[in-house]
Wavefront OBJ file of the C-alpha trace (Angstrom):
o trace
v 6.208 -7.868 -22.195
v 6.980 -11.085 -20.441
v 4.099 -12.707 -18.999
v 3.502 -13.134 -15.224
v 3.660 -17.009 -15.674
v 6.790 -16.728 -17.232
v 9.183 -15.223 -14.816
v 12.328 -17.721 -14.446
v 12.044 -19.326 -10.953
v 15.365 -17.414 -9.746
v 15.641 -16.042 -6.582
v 15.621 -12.029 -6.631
v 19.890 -12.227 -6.481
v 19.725 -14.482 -8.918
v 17.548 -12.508 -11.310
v 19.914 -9.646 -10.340
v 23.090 -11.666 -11.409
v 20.831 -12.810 -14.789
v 20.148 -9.097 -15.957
v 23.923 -8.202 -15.377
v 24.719 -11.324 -17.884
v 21.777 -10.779 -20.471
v 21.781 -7.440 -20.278
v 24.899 -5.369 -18.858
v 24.936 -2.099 -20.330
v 20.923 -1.306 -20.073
v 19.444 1.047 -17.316
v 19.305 -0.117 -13.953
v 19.083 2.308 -11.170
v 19.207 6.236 -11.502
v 20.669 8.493 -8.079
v 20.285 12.069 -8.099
v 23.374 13.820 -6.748
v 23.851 17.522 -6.435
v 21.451 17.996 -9.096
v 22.893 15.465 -11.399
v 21.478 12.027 -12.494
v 24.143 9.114 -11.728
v 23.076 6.157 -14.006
v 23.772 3.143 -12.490
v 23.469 0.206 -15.290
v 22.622 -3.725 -14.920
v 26.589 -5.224 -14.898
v 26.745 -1.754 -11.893
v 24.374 -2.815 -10.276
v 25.381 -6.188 -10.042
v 29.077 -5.457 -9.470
v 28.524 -3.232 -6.733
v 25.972 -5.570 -4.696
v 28.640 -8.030 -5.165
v 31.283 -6.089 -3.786
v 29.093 -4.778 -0.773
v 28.045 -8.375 -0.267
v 31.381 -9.549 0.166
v 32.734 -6.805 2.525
v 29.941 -7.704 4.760
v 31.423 -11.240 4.979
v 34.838 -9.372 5.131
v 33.679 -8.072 8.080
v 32.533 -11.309 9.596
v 28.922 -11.923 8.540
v 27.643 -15.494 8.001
v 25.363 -16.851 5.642
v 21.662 -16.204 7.224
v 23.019 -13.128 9.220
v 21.298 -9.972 9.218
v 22.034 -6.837 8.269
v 20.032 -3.803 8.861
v 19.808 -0.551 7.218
v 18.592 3.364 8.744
v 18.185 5.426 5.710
v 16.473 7.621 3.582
v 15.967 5.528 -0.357
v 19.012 5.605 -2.253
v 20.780 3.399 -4.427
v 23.129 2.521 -1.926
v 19.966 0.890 0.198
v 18.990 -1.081 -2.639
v 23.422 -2.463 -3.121
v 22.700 -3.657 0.691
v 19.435 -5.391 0.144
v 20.757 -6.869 -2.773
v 24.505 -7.666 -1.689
v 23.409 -9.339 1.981
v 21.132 -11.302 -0.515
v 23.797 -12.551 -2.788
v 25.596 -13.788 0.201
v 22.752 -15.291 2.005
v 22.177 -12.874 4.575
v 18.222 -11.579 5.603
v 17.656 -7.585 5.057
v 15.636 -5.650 7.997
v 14.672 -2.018 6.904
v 14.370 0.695 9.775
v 12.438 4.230 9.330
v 14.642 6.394 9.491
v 12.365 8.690 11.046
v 12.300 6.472 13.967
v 13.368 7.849 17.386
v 16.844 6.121 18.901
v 14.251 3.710 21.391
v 12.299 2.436 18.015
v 15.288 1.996 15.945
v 16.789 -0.117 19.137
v 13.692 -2.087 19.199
v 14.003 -3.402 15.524
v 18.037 -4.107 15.736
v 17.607 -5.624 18.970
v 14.623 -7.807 18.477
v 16.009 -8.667 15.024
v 19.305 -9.509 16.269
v 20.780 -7.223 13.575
v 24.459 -8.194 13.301
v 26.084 -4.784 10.586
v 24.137 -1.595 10.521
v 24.077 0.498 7.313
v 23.466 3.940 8.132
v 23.071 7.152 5.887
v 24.727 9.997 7.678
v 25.946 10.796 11.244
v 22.357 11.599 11.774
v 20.935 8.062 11.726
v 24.614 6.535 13.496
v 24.169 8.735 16.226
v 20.583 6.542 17.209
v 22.380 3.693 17.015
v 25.430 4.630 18.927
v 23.349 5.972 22.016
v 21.709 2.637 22.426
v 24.649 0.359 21.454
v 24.268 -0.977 25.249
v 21.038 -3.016 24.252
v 22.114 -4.267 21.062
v 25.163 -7.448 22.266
v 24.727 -8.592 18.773
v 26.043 -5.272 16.880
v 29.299 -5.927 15.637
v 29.416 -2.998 12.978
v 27.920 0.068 11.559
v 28.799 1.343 8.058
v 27.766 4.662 7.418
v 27.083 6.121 3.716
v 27.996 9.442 4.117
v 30.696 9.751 6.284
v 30.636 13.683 7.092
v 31.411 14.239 10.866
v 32.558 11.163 11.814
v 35.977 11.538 11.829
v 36.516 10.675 15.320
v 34.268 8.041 15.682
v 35.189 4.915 16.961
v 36.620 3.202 13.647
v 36.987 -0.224 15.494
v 33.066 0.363 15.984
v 32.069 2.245 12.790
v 32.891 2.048 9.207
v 32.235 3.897 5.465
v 30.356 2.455 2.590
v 33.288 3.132 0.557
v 35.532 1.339 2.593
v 33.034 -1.706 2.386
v 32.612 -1.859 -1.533
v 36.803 -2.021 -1.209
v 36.766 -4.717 1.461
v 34.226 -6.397 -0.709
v 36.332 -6.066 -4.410
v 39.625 -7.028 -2.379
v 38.264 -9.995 -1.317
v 36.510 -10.976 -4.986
v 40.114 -11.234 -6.244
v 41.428 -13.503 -3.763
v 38.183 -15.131 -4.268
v 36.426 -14.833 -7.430
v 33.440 -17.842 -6.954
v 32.121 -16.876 -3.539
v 28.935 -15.256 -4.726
v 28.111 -18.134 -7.697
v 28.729 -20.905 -5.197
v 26.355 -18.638 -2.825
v 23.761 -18.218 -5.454
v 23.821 -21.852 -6.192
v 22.840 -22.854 -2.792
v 20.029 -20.433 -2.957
v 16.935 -21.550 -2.772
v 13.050 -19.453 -3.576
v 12.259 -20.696 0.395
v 14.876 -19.224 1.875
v 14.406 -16.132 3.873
v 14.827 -12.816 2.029
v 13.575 -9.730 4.066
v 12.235 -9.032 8.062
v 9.806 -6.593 7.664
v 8.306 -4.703 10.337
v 5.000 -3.735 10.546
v 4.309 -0.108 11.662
v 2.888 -0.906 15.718
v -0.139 0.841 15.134
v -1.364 -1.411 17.752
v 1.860 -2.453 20.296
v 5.034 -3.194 19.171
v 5.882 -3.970 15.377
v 5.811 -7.081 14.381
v 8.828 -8.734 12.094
v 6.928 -10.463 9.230
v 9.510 -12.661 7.076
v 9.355 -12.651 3.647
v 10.754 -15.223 1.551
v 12.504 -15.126 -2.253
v 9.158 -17.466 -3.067
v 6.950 -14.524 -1.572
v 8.840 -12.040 -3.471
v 8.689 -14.440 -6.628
v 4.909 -14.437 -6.606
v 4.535 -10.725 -5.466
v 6.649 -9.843 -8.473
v 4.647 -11.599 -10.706
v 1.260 -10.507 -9.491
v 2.389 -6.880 -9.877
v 3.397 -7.094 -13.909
v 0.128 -8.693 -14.604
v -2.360 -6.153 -12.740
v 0.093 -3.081 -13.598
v 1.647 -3.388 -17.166
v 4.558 -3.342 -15.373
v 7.550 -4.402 -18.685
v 11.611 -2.911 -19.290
v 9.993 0.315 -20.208
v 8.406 1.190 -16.921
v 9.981 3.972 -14.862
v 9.286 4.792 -11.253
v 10.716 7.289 -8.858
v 11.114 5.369 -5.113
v 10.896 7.818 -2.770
v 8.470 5.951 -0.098
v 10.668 4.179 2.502
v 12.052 1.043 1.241
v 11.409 -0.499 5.157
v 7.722 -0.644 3.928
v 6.545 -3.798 1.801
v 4.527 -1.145 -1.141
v 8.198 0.095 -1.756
v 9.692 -3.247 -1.546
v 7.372 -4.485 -4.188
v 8.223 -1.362 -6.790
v 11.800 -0.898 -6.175
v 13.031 -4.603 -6.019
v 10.968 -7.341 -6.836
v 8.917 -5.786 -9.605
v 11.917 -3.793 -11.631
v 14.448 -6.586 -11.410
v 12.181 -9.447 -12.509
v 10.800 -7.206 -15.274
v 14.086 -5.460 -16.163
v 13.413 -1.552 -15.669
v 14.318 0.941 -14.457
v 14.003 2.502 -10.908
v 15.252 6.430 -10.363
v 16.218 7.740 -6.380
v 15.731 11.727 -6.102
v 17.751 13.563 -3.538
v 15.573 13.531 -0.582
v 12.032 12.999 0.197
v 11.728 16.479 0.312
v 12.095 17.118 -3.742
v 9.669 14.699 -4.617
v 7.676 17.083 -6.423
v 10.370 18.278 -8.298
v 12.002 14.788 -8.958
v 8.584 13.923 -10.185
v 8.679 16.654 -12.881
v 12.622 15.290 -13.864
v 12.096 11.820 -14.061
v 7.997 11.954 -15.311
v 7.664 8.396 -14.437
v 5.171 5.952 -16.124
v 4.550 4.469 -12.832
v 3.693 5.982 -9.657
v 2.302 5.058 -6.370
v 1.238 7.236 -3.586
v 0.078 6.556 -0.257
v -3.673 8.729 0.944
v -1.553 11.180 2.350
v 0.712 12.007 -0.660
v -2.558 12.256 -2.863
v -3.913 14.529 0.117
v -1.372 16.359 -0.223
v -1.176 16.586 -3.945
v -4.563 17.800 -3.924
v -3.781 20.212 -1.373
v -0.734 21.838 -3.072
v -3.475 22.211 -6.982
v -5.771 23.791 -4.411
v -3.409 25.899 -2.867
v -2.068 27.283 -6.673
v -5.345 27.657 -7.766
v -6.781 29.783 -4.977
v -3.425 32.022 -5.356
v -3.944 31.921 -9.255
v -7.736 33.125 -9.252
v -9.461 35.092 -11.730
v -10.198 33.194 -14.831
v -7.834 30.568 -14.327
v -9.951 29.256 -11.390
v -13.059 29.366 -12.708
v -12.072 27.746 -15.872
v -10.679 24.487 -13.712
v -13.896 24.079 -12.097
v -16.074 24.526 -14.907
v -13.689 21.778 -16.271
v -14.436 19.624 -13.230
v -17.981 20.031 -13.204
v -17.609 18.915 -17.387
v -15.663 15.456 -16.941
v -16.538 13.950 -13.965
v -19.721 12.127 -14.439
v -17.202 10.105 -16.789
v -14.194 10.342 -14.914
v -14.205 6.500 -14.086
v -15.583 5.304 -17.547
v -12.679 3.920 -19.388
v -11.534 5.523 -22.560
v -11.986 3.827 -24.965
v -15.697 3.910 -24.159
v -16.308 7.629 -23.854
v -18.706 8.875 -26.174
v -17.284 11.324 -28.879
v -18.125 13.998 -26.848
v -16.925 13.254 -23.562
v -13.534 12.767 -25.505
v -13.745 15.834 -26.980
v -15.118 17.855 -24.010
v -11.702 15.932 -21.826
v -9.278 17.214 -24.448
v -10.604 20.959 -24.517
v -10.099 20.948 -20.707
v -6.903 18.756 -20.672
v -5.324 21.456 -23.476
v -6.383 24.486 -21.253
v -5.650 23.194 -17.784
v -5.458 19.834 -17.088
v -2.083 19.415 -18.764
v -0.242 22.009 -16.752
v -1.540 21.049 -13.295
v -0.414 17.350 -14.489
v 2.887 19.001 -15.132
v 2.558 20.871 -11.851
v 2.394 17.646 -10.041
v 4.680 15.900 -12.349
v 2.506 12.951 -13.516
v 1.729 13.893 -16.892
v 3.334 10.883 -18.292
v 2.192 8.567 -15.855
v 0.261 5.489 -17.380
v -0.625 3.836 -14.051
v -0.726 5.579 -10.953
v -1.616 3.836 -7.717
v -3.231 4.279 -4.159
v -3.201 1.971 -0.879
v -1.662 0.928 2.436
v -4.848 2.889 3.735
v -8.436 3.885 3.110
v -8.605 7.285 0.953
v -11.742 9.723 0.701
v -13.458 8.764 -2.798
v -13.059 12.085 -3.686
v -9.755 12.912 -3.593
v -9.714 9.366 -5.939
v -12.490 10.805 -8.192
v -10.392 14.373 -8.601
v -7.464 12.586 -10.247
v -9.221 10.432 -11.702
v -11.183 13.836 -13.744
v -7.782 15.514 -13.880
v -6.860 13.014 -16.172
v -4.140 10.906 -13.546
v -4.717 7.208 -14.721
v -5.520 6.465 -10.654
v -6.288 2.771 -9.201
v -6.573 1.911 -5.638
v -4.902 -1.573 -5.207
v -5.037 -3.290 -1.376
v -1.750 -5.387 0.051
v -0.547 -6.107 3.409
v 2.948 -6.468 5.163
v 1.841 -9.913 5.606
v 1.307 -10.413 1.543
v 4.397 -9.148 0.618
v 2.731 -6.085 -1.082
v -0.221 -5.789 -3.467
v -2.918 -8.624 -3.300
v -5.746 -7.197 -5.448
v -5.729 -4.448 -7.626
v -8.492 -2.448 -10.011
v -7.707 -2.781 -13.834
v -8.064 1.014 -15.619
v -10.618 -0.784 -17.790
v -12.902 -1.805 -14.654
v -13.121 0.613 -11.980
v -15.333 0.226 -9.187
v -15.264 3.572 -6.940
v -14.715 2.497 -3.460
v -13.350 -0.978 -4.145
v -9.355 -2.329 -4.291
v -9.728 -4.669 -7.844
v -9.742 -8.567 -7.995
v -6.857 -10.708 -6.471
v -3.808 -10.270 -8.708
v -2.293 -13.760 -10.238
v -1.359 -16.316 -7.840
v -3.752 -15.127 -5.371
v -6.494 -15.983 -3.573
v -9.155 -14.485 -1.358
v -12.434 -15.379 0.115
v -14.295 -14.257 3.225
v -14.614 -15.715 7.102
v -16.418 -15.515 10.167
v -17.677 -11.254 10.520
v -16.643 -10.433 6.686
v -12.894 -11.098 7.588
v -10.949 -11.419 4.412
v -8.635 -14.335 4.132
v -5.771 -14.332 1.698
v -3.872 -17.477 0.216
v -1.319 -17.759 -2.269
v 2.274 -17.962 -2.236
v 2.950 -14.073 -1.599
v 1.436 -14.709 1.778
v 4.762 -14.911 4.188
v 6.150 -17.326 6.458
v 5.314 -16.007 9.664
v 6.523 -13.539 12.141
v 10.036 -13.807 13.418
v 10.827 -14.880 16.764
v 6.687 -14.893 17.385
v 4.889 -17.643 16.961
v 2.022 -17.106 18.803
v 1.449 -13.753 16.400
v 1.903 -16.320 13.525
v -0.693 -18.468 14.627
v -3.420 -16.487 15.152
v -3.120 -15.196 11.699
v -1.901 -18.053 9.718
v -4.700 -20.624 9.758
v -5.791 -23.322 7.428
v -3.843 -22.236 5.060
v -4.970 -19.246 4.762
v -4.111 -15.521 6.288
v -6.126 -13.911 8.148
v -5.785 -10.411 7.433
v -8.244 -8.713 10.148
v -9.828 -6.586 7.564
v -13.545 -6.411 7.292
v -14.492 -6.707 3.650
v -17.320 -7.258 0.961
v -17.759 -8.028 -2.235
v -18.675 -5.174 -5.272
v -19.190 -5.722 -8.638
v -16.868 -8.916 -9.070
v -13.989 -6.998 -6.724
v -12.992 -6.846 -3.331
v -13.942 -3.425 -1.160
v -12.302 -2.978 2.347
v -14.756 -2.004 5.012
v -12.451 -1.034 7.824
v -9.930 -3.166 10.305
v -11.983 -5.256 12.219
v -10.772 -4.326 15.601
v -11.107 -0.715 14.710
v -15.079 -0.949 14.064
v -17.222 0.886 16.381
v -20.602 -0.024 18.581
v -22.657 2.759 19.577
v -24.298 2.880 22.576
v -26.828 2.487 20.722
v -25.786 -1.175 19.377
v -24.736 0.605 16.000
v -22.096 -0.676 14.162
v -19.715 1.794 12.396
v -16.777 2.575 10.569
v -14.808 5.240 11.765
v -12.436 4.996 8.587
v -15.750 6.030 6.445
v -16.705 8.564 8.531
v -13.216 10.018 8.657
v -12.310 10.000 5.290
v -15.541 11.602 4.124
v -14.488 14.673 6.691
v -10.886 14.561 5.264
v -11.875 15.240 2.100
v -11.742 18.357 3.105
v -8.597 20.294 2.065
v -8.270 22.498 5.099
v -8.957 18.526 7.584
v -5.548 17.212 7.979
v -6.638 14.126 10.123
v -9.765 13.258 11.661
v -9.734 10.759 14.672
v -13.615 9.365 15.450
v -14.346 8.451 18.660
v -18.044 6.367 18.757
v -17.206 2.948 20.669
v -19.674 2.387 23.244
v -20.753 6.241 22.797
v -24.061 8.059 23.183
v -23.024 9.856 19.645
v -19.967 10.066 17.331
v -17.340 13.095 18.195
v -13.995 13.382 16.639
v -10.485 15.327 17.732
v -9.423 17.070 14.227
v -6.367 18.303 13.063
v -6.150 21.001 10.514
v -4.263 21.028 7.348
v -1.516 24.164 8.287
v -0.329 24.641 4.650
v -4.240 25.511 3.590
v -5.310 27.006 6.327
v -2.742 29.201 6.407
v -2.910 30.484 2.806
v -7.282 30.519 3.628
v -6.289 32.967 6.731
v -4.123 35.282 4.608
v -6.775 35.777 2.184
v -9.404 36.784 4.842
v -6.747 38.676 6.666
v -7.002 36.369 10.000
v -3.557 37.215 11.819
v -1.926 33.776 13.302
v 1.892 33.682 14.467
v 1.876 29.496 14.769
v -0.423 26.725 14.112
v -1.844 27.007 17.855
v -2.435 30.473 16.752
v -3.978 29.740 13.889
v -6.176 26.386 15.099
v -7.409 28.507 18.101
v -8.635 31.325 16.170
v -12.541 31.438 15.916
v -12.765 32.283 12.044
v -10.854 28.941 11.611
v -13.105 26.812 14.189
v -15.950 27.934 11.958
v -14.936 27.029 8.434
v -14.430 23.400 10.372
v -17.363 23.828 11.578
v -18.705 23.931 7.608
v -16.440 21.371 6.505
v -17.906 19.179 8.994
v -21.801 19.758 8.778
v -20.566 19.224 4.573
v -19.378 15.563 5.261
v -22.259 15.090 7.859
v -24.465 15.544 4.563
v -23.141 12.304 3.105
v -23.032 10.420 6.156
v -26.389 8.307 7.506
v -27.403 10.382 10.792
v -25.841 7.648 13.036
v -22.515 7.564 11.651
v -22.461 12.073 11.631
v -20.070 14.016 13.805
v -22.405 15.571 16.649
v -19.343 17.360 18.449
v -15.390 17.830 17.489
v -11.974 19.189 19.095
v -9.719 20.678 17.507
v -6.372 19.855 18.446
v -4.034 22.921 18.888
v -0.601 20.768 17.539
v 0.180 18.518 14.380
v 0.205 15.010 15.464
v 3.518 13.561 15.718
v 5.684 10.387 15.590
v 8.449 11.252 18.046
v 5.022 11.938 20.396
v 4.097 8.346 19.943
v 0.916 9.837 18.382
v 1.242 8.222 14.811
v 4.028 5.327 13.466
v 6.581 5.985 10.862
v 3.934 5.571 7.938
v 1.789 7.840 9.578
v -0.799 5.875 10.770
v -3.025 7.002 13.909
v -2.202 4.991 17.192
v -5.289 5.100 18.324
v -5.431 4.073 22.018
v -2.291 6.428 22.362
v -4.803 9.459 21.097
v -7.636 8.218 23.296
v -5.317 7.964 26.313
v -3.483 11.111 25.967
v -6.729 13.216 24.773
v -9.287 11.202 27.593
v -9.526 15.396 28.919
v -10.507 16.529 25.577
v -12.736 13.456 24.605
v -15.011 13.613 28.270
v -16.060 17.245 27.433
v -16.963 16.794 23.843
v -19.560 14.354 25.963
v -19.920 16.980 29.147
v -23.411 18.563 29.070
v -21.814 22.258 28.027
v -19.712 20.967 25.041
v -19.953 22.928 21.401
v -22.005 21.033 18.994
v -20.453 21.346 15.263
l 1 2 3 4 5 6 7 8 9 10 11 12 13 14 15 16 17 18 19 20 21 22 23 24 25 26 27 28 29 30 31 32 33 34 35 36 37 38 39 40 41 42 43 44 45 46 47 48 49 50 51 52 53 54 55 56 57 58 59 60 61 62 63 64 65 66 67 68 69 70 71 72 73 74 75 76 77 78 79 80 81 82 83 84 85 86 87 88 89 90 91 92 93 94 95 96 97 98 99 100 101 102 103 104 105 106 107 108 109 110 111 112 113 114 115 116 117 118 119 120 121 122 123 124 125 126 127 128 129 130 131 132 133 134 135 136 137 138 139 140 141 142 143 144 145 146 147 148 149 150 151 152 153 154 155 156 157 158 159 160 161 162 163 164 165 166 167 168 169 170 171 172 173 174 175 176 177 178 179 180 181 182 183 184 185 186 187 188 189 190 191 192 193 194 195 196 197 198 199 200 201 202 203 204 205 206 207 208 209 210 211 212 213 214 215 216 217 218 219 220 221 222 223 224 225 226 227 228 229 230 231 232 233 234 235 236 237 238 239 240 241 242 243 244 245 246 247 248 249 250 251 252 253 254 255 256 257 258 259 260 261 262 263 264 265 266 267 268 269 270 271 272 273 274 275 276 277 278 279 280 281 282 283 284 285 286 287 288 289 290 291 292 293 294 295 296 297 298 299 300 301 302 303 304 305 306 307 308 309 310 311 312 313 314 315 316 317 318 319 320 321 322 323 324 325 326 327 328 329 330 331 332 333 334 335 336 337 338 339 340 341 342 343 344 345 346 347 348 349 350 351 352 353 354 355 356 357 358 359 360 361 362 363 364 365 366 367 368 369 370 371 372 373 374 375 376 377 378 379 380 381 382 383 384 385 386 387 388 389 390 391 392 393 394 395 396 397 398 399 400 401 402 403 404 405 406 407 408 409 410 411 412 413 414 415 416 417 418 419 420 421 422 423 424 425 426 427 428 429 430 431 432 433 434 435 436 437 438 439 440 441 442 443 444 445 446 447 448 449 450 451 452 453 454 455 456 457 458 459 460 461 462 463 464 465 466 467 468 469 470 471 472 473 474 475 476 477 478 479 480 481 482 483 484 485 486 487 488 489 490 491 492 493 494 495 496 497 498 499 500 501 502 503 504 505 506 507 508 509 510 511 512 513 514 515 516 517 518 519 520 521 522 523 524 525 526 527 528 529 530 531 532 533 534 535 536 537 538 539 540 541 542 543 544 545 546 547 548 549 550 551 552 553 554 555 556 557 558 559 560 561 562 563 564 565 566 567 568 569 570 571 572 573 574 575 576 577 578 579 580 581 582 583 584 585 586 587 588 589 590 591 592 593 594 595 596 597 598 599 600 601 602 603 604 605 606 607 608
């Protein structure tokens, strides 16, 4: 494996155009269509970037234009990124879960210039708020089904682009060297924006130097070499994705596979049984969720074996192998023969060396129950703002509740009220077309990353966001991510919103988990026709109820859940309640739940 401090000091196109010379006919990219895996090698992957990069100067983009892109992860995202990068343009990824007034936002206050868009899904946002973007000049659209009478002057294919783009490479076969040799590692790469948990998002600009050190950070804390697979399925708008789709894979050579949705990600996970894999909280939640849901279907024997096998290996779940005793090896390989193994294959990470958690705080124990299920888990912490993962746990050293030591290149200390400050040269340039944003987070040097932090054990562990932590009436501090991540350990809790700030006593609106408590209802015979139905019903308030006064065991008596609501619908982005990466929007909740949050404090209100 090549060693962090050996990666060439090439630009990320330039790396790309380096693999297609050293290495044409290897592995590059793997696309999933109609059931079938497309292989897309290094000289392919190269080729087509080029010829995407020149149809978007065929249709009349500059060097340091931008070019924006509304779609699900494919390859064809990654042949944009790439091909506005080997012509000089900036990349700006949009959710494309975003509602038309969010995706208008970005393009507008990014002065996007060409719009690649997946399907006439994704145009149609763009098209009914084409009035507030002057700058739009063109959309190209991947799949072109249903857009035959579209306005062509206004909206073209991708097809037609990659043929605009290898026209114009014969009439002029140097453009993209003589681009590539003007290219520096301080030039401006990617505009990404941060979800607006908070206000609006924020467009933090990430340079090839940023991606450079990012890359390099990420093969020495992960392993990652040529022979590590991953499947990309988290949007490629959000940095984590960035860092495991792009930089990573083309500095190290390997290879990255697209499935054919985000909605056969279990499935693509069983296909592709990558070596790598990274999940945010909620896709671990739901993991969990989905072995709890077979299990209490399965029952009998088969149930009662698993958690005689959990109650075997987890006081040495976190104690690296090689220094198990003999029979805590032996004792993990009975239970990974009889059950482990399968529900590894159920979840399709049996051949996963490194698997990874962050972009938000997750309930130890969801973190422990891989971790005894044999999943080789690490919880890693990065921002927008570093250009993806700044510290990271080593399988060898793991500190429950911590995020690792600051990978290569980086450095961290802590400020005034435990924030964490982060220097190094994955920390960005600043935020486009803000500079006041840029300077109350860029100081000295250093980033302030408005996380409250401490140190464990030689390694960092995130306390909460320092705006979100709590004063009691009381003058308590607390932190509502602690308290809510003990109650959403829980597989029936969904989401758990605390509300304590200048409070008599902590209460919390919760949303229930629909999938489990669904399949819990059926087996007591609860009728429920929706998830009102079903969140209303008393049965249901009252296994809460005990799922509550459980995580009120581990919590001090300050920080417990005295009262709770249970909210009758799932929250949702196009609602404003949560962003695209699922986040809670807090002061949205508290505004549009003020009803629901005065009587949990009204004299008469039901106590959990």
């Amino acid at each position: 494996m090549q060693a962090a401090s050996e990666l060439p000091p090439l630009t990320l196109p330039q790396m790309l155009r380096e693999n297609a010379r050293v290495m044409p006919d290897r592995l590059a990219l793997r696309q999933k269509d109609f059931g079938i895996w497309q292989p897309i090698t290094w000289a392919g992957y190269y080729s087509r970037a080029a010829h995407v990069g020149l149809g978007l100067r065929a249709l009349g983009l500059d060097a340091g234009g931008h070019v924006g892109i509304l779609s699900e992860n494919r390859a064809e995202w990654v042949l944009a990124q790439l091909g506005a990068g080997l012509v000089g343009a900036v990349t700006i990824g949009v959710y494309p879960t975003s509602p038309a007034n969010e995706v208008a936002y970005v393009l507008g206050h990014a002065g996007v210039e060409i719009v690649v868009c997946e399907d006439q899904e994704q145009t149609d946002k763009v098209l009914e708020c084409l009035d507030e973007l002057p700058q739009l000049r063109r959309i190209v659209v991947i799949e072109p089904k249903g857009l035959r009478h579209y306005p062509q002057d206004r909206v073209t294919t991708f097809a037609e682009l990659e043929r605009l783009g290898a026209e114009r490479e014969r009439t002029e076969p140097g453009a993209i060297d003589a681009c590539l040799a003007r290219q520096q590692l301080g030039d401006t790469a990617l505009i990404v924006y941060t979800s607006g948990s908070t206000g609006k998002p924020k467009g933090a600009m990430l340079s090839y130097r940023n991606m450079h050190a990012e890359a390099a950070g990420t093969i020495e804390r992960l392993g990652f070499d040529a022979a590590t697979t991953n499947l990309s399925y988290l949007p490629l708008c959000h940095v984590a994705e960035q860092m495991l789709s792009t930089m990573a894979p083309i500095y190290a050579g390997s290879c990255v596979s697209f499935g054919e949705s985000i909605r056969t990600v279990q499935e693509d996970l069983r296909e592709v049984a990558p070596s790598l894999f990274l999940g945010v909280p909620r896709i671990w939640e739901k993991l969990h969720s989905a072995i709890h849901i077979k299990l209490a279907e399965a029952g009998g024997w088969r149930k009662r074996l698993f958690e005689a096998g959990m109650r075997a290996c987890e006081p040495f779940a976190e104690k690296p192998k090689e220094k198990r005793s003999w029979r805590e090896r032996a004792v993990f390989a009975l239970y990974y023969a009889l059950i482990f193994r399968a529900l590894q294959n159920f979840i399709g990470l049996r051949e996963v060396k490194v698997a990874l958690t962050g972009a938000a705080p997750i309930p130890q124990r969801i973190v422990r129950f891989f971790r005894t299920l044999g999943v080789p888990l690490v919880e890693v912490y990065g921002l927008t703002e570093t250009s993806g993962m700044v510290t990271g746990q080593r399988l060898g050293h793991l500190v429950p509740g911590a995020v690792g030591e600051p990978v290569a290149g980086a450095e961290v200390r802590l400020g005034e009220a435990g924030e964490l400050l982060v220097r190094g040269d994955l920390v960005f340039e600043g935020y486009y077309r803000n500079e006041e944003a840029t300077r109350a987070v860029l100081r000295d040097g250093w980033l302030h990353t408005g996380d409250v932090a401490a140190f464990v054990d030689g390694q960092v562990r995130i306390v909460d966001r320092l705006k979100d932590i709590m004063i009691t009436a009381g003058g308590k501090n607390l932190s509502p991510s602690e308290i809510e991540n003990t109650v959403k350990t829980s597989a029936y809790i969904k989401e758990c919103i605390v509300v304590a700030d200048g409070r008599r006593y902590v209460t919390a609106l919760i949303q229930i988990d629909g999938e489990t408590v669904a399949q819990w209802a059926e087996s007591q015979r609860i009728g429920f026709s929706n998830f009102r139905s079903l969140a209303e019903h008393p049965r249901v308030r009252e296994l809460v109820t005990l799922e509550v006064e459980r995580a009120n065991a581990e919590l001090a008596p300050v920080a417990q859940i005295k009262r709770f609501h249970l909210l009758t619908k799932e929250l949702d982005h196009d609602d404003d309640e949560v962003t695209a990466t699922m986040k809670v929007r807090r002061a949205n909740i508290a505004r549009k739940y003020a009803a629901e949050i005065e009587a949990l404090y009204a004299p008469a209100a039901r106590v959990a």
